[in-house]
KETOR-633317 format. One record per atom (N, C-alpha, C, O, CB): residue number from 0; residue in one letter; atom name; x, y negated, z. Coordinates in nm, 2 decimals, m for minus. Glycine has a CB too. Layout:
REM residues N
<atom><resi>NUM</resi><resn>a</resn><name>CA</name><X>X</X><Y>Y</Y><Z>Z</Z></atom>
...
This chain:
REM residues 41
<atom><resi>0</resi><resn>x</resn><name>N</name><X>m0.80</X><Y>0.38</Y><Z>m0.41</Z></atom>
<atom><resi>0</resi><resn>x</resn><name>CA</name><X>m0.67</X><Y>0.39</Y><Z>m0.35</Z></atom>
<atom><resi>0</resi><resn>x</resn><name>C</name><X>m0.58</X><Y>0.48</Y><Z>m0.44</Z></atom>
<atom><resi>0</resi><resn>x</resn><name>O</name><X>m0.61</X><Y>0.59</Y><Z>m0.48</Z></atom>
<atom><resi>0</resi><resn>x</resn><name>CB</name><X>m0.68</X><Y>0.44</Y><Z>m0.21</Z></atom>
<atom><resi>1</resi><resn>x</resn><name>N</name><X>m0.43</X><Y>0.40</Y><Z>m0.45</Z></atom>
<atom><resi>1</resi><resn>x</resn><name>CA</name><X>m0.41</X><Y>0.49</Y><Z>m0.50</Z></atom>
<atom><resi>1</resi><resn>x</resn><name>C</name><X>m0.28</X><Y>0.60</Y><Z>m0.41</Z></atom>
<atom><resi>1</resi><resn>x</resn><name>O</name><X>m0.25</X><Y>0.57</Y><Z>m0.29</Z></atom>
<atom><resi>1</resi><resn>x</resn><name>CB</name><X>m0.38</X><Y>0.43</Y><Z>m0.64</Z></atom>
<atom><resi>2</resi><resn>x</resn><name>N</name><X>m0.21</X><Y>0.70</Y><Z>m0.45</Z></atom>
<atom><resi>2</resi><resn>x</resn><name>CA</name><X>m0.18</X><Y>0.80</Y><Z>m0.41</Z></atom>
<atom><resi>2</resi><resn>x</resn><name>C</name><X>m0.03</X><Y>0.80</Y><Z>m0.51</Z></atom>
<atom><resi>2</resi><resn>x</resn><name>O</name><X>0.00</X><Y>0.82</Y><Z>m0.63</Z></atom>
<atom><resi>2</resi><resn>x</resn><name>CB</name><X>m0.31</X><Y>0.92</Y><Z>m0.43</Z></atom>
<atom><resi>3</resi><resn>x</resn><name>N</name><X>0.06</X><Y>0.74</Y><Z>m0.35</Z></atom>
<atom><resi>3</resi><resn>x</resn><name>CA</name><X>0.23</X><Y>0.78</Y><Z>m0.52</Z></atom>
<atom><resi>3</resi><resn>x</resn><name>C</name><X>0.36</X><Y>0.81</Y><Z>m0.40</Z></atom>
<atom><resi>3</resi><resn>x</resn><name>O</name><X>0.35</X><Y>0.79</Y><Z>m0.28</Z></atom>
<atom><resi>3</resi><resn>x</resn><name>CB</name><X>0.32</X><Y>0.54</Y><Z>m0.67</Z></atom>
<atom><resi>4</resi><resn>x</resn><name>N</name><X>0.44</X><Y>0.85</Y><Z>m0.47</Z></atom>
<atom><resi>4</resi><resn>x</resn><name>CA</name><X>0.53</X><Y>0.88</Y><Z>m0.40</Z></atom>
<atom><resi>4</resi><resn>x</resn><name>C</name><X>0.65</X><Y>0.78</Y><Z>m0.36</Z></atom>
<atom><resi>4</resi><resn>x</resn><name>O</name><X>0.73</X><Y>0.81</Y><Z>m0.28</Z></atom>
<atom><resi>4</resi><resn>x</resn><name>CB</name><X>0.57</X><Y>0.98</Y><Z>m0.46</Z></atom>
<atom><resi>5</resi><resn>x</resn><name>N</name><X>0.66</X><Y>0.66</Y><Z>m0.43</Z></atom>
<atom><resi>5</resi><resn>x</resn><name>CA</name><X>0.73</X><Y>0.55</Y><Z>m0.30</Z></atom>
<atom><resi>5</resi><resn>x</resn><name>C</name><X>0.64</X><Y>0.43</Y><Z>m0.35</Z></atom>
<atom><resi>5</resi><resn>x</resn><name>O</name><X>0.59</X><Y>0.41</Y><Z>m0.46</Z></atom>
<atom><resi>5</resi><resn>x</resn><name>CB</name><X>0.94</X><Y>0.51</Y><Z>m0.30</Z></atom>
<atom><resi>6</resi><resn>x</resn><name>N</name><X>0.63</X><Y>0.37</Y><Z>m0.25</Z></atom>
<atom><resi>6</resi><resn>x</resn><name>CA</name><X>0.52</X><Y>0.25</Y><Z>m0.25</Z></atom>
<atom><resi>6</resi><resn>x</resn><name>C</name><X>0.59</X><Y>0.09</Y><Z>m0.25</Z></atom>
<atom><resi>6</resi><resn>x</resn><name>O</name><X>0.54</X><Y>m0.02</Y><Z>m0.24</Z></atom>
<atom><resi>6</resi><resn>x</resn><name>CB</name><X>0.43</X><Y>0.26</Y><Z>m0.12</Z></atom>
<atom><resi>7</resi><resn>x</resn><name>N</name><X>0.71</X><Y>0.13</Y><Z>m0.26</Z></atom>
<atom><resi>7</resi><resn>x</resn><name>CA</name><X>0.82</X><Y>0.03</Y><Z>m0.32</Z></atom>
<atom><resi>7</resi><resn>x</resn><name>C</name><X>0.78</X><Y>m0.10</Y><Z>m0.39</Z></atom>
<atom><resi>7</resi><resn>x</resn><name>O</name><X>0.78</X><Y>m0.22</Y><Z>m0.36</Z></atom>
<atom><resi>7</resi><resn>x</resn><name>CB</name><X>0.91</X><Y>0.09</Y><Z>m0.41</Z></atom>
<atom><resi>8</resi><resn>x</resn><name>N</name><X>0.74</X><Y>m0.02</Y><Z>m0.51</Z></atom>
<atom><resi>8</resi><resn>x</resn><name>CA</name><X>0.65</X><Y>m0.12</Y><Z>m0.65</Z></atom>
<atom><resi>8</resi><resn>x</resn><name>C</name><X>0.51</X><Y>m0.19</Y><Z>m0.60</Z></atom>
<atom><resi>8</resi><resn>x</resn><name>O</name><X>0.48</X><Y>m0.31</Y><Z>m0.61</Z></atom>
<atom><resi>8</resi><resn>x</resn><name>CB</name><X>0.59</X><Y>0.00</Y><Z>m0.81</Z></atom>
<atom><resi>9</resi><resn>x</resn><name>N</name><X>0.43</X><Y>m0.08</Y><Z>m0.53</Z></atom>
<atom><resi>9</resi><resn>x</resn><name>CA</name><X>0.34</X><Y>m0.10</Y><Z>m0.50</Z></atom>
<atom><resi>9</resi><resn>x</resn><name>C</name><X>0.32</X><Y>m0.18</Y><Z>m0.37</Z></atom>
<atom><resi>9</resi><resn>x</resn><name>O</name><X>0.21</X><Y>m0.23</Y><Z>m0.35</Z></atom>
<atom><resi>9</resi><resn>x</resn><name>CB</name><X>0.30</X><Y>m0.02</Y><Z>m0.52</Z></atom>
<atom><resi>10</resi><resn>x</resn><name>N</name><X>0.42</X><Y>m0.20</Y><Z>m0.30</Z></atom>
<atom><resi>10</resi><resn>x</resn><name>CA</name><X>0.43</X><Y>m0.35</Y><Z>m0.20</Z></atom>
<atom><resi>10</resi><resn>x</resn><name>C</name><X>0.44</X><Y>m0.46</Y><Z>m0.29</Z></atom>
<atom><resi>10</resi><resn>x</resn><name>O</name><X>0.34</X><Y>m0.53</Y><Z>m0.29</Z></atom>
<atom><resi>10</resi><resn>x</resn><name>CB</name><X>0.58</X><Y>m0.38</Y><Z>m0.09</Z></atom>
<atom><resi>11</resi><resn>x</resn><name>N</name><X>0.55</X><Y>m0.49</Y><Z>m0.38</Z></atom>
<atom><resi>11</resi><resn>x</resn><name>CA</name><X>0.58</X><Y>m0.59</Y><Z>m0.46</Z></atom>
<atom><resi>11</resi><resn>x</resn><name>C</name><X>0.48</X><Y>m0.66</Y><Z>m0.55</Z></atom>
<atom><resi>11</resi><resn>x</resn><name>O</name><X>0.50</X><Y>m0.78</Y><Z>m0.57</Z></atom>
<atom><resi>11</resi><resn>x</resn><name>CB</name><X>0.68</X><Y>m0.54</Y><Z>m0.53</Z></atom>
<atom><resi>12</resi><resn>x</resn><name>N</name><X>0.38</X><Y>m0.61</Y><Z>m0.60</Z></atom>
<atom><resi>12</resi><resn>x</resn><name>CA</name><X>0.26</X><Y>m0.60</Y><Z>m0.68</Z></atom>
<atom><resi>12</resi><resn>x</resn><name>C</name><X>0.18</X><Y>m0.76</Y><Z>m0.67</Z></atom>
<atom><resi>12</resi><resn>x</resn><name>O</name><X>0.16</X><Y>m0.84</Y><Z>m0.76</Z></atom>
<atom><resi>12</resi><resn>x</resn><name>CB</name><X>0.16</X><Y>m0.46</Y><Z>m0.63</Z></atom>
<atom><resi>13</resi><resn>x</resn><name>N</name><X>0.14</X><Y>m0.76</Y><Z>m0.53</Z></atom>
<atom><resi>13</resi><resn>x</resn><name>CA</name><X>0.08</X><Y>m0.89</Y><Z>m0.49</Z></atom>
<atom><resi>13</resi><resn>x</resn><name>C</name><X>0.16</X><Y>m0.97</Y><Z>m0.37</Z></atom>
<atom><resi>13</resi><resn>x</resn><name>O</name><X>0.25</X><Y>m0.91</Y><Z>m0.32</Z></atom>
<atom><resi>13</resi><resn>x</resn><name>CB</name><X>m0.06</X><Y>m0.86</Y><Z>m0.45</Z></atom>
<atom><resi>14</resi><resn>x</resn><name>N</name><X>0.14</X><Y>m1.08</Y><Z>m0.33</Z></atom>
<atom><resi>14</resi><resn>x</resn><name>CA</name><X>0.21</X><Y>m1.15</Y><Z>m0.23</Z></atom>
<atom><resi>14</resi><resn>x</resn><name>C</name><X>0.15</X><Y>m1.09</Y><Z>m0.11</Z></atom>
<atom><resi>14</resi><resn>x</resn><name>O</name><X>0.22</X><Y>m1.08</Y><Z>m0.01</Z></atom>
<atom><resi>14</resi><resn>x</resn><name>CB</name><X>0.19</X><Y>m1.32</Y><Z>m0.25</Z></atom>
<atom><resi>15</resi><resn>x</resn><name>N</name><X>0.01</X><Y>m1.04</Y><Z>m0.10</Z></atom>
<atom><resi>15</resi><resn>x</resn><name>CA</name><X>m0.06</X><Y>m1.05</Y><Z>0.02</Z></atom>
<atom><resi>15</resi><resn>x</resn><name>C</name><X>m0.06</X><Y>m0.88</Y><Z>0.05</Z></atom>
<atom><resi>15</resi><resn>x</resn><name>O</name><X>m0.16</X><Y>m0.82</Y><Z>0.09</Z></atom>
<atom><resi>15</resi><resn>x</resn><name>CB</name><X>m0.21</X><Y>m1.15</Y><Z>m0.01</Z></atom>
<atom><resi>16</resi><resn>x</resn><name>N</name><X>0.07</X><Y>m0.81</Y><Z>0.01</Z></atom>
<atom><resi>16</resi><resn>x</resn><name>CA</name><X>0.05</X><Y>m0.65</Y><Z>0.06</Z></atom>
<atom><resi>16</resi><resn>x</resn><name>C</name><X>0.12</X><Y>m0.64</Y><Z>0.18</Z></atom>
<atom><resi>16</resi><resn>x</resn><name>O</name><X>0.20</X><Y>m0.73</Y><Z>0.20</Z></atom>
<atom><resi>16</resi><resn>x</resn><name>CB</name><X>0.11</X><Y>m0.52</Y><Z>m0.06</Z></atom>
<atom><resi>17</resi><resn>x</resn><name>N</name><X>0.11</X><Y>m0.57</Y><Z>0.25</Z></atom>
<atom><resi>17</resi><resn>x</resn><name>CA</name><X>0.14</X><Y>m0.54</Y><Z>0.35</Z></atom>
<atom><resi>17</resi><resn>x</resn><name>C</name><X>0.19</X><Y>m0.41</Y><Z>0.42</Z></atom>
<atom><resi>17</resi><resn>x</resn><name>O</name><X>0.10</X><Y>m0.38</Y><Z>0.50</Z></atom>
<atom><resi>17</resi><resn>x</resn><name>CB</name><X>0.07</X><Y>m0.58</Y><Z>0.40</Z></atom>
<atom><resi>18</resi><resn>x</resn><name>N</name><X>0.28</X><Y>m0.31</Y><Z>0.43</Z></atom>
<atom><resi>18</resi><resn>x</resn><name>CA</name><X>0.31</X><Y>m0.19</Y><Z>0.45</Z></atom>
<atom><resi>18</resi><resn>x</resn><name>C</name><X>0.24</X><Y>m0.19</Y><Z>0.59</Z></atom>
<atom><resi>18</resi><resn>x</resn><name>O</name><X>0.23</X><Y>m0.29</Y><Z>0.65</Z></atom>
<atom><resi>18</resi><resn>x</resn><name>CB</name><X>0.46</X><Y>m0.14</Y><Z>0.44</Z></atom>
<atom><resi>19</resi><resn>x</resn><name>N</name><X>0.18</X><Y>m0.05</Y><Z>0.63</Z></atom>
<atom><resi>19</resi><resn>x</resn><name>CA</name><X>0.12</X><Y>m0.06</Y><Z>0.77</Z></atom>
<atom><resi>19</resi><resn>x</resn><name>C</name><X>0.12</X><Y>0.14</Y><Z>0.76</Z></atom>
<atom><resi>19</resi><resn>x</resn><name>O</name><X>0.09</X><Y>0.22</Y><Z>0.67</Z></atom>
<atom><resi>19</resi><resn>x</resn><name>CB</name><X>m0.09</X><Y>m0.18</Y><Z>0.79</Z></atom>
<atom><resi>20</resi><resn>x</resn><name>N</name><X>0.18</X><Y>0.16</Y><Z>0.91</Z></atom>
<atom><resi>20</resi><resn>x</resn><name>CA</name><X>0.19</X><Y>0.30</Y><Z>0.90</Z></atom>
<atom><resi>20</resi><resn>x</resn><name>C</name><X>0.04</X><Y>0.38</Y><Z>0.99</Z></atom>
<atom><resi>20</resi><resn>x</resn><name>O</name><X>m0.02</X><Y>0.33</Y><Z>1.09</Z></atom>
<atom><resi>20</resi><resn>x</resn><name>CB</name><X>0.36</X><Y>0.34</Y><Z>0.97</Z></atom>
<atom><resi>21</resi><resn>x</resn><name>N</name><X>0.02</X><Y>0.47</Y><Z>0.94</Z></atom>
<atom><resi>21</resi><resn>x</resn><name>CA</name><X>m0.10</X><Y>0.47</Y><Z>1.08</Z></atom>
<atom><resi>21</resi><resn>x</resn><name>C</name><X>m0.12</X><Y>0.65</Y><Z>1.03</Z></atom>
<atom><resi>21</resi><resn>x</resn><name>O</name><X>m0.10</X><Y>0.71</Y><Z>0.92</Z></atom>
<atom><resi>21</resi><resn>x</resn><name>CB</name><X>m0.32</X><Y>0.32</Y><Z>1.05</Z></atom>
<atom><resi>22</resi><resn>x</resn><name>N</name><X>m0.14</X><Y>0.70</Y><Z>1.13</Z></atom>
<atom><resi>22</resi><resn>x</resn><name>CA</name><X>m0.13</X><Y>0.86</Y><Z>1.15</Z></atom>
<atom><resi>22</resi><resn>x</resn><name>C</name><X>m0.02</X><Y>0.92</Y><Z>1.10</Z></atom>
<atom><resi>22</resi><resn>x</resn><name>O</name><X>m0.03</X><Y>1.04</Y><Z>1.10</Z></atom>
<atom><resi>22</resi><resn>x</resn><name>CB</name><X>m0.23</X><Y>0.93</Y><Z>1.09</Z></atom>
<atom><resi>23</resi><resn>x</resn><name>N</name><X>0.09</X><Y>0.89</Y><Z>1.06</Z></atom>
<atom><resi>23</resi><resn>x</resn><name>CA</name><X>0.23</X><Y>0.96</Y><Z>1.01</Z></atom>
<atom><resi>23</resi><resn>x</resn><name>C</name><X>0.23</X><Y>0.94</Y><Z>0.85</Z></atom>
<atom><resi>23</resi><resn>x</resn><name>O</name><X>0.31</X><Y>1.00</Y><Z>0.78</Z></atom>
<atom><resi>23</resi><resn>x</resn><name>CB</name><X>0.25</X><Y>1.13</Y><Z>1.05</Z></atom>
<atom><resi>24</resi><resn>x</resn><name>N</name><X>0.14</X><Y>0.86</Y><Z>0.81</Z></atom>
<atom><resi>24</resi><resn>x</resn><name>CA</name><X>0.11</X><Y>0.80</Y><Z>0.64</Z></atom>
<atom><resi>24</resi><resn>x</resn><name>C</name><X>0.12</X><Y>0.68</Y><Z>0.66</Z></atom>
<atom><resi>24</resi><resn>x</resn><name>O</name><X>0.07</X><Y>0.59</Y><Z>0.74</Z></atom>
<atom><resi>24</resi><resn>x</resn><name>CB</name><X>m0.04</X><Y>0.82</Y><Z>0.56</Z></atom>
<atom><resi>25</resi><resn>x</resn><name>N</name><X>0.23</X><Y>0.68</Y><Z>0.56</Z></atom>
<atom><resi>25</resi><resn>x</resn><name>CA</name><X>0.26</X><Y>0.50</Y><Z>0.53</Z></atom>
<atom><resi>25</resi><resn>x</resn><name>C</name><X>0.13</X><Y>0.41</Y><Z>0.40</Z></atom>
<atom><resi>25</resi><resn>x</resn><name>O</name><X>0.13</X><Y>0.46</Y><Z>0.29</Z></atom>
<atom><resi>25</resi><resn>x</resn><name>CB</name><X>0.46</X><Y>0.50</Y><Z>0.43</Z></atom>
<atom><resi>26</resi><resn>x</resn><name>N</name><X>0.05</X><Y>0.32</Y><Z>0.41</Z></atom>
<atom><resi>26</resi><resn>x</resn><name>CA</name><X>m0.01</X><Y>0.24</Y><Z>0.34</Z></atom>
<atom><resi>26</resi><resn>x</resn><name>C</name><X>0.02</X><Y>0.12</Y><Z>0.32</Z></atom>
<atom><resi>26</resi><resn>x</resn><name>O</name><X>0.05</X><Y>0.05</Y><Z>0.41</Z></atom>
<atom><resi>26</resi><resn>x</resn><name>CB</name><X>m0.08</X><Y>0.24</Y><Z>0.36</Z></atom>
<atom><resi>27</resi><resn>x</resn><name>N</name><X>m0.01</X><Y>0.09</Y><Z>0.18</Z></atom>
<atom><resi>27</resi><resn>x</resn><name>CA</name><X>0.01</X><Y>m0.06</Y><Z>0.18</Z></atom>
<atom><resi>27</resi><resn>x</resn><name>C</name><X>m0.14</X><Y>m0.11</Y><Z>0.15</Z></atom>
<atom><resi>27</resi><resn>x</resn><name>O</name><X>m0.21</X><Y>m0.04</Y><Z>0.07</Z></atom>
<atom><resi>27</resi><resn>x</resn><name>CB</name><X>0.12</X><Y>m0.12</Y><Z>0.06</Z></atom>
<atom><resi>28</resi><resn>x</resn><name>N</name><X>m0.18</X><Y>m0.24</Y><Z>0.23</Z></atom>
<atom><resi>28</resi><resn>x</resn><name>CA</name><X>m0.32</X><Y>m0.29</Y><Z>0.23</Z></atom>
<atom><resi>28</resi><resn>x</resn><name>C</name><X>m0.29</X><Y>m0.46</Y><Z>0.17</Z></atom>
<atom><resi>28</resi><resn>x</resn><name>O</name><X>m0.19</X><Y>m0.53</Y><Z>0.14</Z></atom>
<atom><resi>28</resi><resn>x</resn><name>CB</name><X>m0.39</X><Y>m0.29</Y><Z>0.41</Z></atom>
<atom><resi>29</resi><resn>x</resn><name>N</name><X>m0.42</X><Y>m0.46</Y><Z>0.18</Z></atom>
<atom><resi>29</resi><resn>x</resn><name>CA</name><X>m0.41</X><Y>m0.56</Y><Z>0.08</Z></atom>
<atom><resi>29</resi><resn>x</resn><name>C</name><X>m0.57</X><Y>m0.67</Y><Z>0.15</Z></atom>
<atom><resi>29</resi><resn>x</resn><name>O</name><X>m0.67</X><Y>m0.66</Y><Z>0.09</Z></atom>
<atom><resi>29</resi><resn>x</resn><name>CB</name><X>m0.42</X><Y>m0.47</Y><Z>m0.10</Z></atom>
<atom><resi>30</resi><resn>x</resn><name>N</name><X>m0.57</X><Y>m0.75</Y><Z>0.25</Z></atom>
<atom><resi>30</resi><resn>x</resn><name>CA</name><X>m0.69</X><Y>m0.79</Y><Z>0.25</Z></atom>
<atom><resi>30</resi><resn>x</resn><name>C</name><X>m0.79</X><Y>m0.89</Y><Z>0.17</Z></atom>
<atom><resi>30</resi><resn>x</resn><name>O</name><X>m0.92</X><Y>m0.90</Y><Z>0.17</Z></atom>
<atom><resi>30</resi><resn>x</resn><name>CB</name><X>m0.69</X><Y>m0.81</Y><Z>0.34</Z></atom>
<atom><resi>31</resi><resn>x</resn><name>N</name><X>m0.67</X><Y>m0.98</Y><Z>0.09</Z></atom>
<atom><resi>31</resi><resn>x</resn><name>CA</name><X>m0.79</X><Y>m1.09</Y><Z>m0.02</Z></atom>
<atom><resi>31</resi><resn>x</resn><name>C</name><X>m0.78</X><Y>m0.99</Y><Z>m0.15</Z></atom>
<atom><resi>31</resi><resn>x</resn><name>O</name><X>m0.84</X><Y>m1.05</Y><Z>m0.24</Z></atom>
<atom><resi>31</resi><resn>x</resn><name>CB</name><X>m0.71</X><Y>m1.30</Y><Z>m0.08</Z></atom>
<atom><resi>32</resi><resn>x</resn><name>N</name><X>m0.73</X><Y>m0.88</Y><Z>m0.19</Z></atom>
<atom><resi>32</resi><resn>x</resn><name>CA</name><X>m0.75</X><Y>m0.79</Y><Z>m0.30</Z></atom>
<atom><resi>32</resi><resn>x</resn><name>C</name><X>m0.73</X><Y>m0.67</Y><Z>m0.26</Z></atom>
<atom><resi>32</resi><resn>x</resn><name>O</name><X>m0.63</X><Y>m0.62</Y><Z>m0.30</Z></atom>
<atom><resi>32</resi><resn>x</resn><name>CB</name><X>m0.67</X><Y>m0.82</Y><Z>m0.40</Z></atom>
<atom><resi>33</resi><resn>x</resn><name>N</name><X>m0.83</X><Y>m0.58</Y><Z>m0.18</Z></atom>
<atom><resi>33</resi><resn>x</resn><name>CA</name><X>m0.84</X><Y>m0.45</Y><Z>m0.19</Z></atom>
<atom><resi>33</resi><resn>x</resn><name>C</name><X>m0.77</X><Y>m0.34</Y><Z>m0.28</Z></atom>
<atom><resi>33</resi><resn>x</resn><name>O</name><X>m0.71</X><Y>m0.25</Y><Z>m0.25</Z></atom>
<atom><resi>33</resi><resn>x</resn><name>CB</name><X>m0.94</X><Y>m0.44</Y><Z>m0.20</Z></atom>
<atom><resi>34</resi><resn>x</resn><name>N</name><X>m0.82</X><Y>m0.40</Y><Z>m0.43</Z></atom>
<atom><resi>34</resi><resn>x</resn><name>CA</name><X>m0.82</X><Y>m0.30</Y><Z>m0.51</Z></atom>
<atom><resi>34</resi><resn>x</resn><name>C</name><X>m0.62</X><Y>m0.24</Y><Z>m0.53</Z></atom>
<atom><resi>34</resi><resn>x</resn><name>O</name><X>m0.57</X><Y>m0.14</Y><Z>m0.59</Z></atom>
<atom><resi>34</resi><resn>x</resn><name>CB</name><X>m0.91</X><Y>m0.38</Y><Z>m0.67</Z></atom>
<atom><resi>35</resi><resn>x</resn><name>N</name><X>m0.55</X><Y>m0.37</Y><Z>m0.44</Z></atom>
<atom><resi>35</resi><resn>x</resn><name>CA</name><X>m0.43</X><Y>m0.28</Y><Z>m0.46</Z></atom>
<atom><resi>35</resi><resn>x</resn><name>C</name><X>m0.37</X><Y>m0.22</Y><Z>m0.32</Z></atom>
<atom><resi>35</resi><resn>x</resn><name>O</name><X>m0.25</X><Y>m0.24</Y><Z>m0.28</Z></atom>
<atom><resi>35</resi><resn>x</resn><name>CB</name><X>m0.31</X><Y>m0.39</Y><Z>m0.53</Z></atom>
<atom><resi>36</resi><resn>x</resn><name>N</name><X>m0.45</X><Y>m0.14</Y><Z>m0.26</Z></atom>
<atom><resi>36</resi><resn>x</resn><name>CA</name><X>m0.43</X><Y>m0.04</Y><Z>m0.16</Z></atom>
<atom><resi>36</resi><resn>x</resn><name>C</name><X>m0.36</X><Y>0.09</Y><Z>m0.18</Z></atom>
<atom><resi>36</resi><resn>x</resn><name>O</name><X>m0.44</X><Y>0.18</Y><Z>m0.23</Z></atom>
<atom><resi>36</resi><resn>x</resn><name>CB</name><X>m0.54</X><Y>m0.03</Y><Z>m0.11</Z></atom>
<atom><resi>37</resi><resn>x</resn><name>N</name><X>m0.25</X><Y>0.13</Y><Z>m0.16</Z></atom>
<atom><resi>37</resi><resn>x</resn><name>CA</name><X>m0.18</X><Y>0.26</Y><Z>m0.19</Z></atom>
<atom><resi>37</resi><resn>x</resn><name>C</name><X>m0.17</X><Y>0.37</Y><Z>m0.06</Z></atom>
<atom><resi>37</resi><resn>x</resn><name>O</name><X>m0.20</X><Y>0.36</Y><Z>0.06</Z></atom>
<atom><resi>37</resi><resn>x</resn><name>CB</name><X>m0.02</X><Y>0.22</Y><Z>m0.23</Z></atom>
<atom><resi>38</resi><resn>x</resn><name>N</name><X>m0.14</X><Y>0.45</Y><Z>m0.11</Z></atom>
<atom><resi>38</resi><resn>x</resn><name>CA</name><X>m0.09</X><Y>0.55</Y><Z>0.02</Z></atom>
<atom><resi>38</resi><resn>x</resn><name>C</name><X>0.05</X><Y>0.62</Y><Z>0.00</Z></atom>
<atom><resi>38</resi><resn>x</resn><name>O</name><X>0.05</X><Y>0.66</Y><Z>m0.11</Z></atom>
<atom><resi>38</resi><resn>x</resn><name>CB</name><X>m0.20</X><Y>0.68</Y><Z>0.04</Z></atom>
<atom><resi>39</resi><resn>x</resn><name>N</name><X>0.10</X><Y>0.63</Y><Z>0.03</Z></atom>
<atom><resi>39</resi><resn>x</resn><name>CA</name><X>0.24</X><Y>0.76</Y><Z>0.04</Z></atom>
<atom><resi>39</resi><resn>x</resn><name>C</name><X>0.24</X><Y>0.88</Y><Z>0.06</Z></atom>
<atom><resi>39</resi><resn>x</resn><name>O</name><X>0.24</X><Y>0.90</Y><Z>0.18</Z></atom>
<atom><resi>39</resi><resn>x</resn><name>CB</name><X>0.33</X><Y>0.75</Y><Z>0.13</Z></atom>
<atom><resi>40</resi><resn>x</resn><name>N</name><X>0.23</X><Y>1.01</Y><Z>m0.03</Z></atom>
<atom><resi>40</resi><resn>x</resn><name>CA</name><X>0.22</X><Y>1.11</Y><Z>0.02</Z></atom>
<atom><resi>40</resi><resn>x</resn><name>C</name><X>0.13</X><Y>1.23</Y><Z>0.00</Z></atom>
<atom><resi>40</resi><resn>x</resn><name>O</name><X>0.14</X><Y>1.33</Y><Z>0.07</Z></atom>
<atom><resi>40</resi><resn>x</resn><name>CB</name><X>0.22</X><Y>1.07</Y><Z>0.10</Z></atom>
């Protein structure tokens, strides 16, 4: 996972990302490609 300060790019990256907020941290997931999972923050 990675760790950035806006996740802008890192939504855009694959078709299948998805922003999802969960404990006051924003993530973007990814479920047919994991490997592009981010965090904010």
């Amino acid at each position: 996972m990675k760790i950035r300060n806006s996740l802008r790019t890192a939504k855009l990256r694959e078709k299948g990302c998805r922003t999802v907020r969960r404990r006051g941290r924003i993530y973007v997931i990814n479920k047919k490609h994991p490997r592009f999972k981010a965090r904010q923050g």
